[in-house]
Wavefront OBJ file of the C-alpha trace (Angstrom):
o trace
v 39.955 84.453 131.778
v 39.517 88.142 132.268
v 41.526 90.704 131.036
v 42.803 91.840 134.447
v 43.458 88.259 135.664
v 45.628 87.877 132.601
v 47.415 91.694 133.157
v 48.376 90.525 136.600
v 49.771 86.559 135.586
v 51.837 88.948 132.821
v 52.691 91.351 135.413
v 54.388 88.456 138.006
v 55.732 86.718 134.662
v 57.210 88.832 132.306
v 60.169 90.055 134.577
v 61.681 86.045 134.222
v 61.266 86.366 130.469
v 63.720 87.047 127.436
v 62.415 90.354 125.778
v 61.597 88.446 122.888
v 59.215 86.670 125.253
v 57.770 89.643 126.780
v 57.116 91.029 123.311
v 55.166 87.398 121.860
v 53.118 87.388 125.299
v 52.741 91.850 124.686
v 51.324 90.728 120.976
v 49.303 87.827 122.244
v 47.257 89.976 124.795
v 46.862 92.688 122.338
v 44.984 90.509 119.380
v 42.092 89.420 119.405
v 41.011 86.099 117.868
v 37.526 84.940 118.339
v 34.426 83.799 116.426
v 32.545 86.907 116.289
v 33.615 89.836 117.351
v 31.829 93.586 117.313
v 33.075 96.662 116.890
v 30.266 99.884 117.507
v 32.247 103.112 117.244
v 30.958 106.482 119.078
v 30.790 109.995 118.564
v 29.999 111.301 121.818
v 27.052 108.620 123.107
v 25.798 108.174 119.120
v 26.741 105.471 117.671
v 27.903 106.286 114.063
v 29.496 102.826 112.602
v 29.245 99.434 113.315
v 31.509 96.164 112.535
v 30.044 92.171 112.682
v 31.752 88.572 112.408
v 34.887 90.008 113.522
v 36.712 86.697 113.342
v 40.283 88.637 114.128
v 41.299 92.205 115.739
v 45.143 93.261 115.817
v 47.225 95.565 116.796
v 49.621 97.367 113.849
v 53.164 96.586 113.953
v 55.923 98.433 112.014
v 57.360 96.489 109.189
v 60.872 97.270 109.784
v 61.391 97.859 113.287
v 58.349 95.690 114.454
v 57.286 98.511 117.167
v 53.835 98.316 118.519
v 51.551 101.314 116.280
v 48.414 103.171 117.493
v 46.056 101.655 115.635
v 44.462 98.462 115.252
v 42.527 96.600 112.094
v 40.685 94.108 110.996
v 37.941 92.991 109.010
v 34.256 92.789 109.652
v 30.842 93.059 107.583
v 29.676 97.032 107.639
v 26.006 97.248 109.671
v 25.510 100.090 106.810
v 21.684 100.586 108.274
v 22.964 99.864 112.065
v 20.231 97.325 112.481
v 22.374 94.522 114.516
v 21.747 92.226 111.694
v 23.513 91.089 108.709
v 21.609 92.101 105.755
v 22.108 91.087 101.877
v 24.517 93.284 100.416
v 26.558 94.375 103.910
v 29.929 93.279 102.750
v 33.268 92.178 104.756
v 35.722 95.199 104.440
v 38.599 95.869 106.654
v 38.761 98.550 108.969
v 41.432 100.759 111.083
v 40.661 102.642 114.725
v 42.850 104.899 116.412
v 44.136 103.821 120.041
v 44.102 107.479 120.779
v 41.151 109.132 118.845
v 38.850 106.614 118.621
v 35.721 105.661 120.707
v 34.641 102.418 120.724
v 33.819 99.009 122.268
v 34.823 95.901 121.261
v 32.935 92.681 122.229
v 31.787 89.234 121.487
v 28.909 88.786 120.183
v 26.344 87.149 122.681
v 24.866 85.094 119.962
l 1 2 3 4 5 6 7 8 9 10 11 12 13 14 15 16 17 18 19 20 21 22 23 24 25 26 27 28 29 30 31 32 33 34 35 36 37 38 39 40 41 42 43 44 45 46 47 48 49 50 51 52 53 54 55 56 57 58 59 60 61 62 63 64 65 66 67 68 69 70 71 72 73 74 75 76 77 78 79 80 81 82 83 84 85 86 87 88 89 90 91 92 93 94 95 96 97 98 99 100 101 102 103 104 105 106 107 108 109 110 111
């Protein structure tokens, strides 16, 4: 299912919900969970850094008042040489982009 088919079922279902419901179905959209997941950031049309076997994307909550933040993490390997592959010595590390300052795009891996 598409992201926009899924905004629009929230859309005509959240109204009916508790506001504890609306925020589980709010979290649910907003992480990612997959198998393999990759992250290219930008500076202008360059890419500069690049994230593979993304198993898990989410967005930061506070720890006290559980409020959505403007970032989200993760963990992937580092594409150090930006070469698509995974090469020896590319290690898992986890990672932070801005909602607001960063550019990037986020997919699945096609293979």
């Amino acid at each position: 299912m598409n992201r926009l088919a899924i905004a629009l079922c929230v859309a005509a279902v959240l109204p009916g919900c508790t506001q504890e419901r609306q925020n589980q179905i709010r979290r649910e959209i907003q992480n990612w969970t997959g198998t393999n997941g990759i992250l290219e950031i930008y500076a202008g049309d360059k890419l500069v850094k690049r994230f593979m076997k993304i198993d898990k994307m989410s967005t930061a909550y506070g720890t006290d008042d559980h409020v959505p933040r403007s970032y989200r993490f993760g963990y992937g390997v580092l594409d150090e040489n930006l070469n698509g592959v995974v090469d020896p010595g590319e290690k898992r590390v986890y990672f932070e982009i801005s909602d607001y300052a960063t550019n990037y795009v986020f997919y699945e891996s096609p293979h």
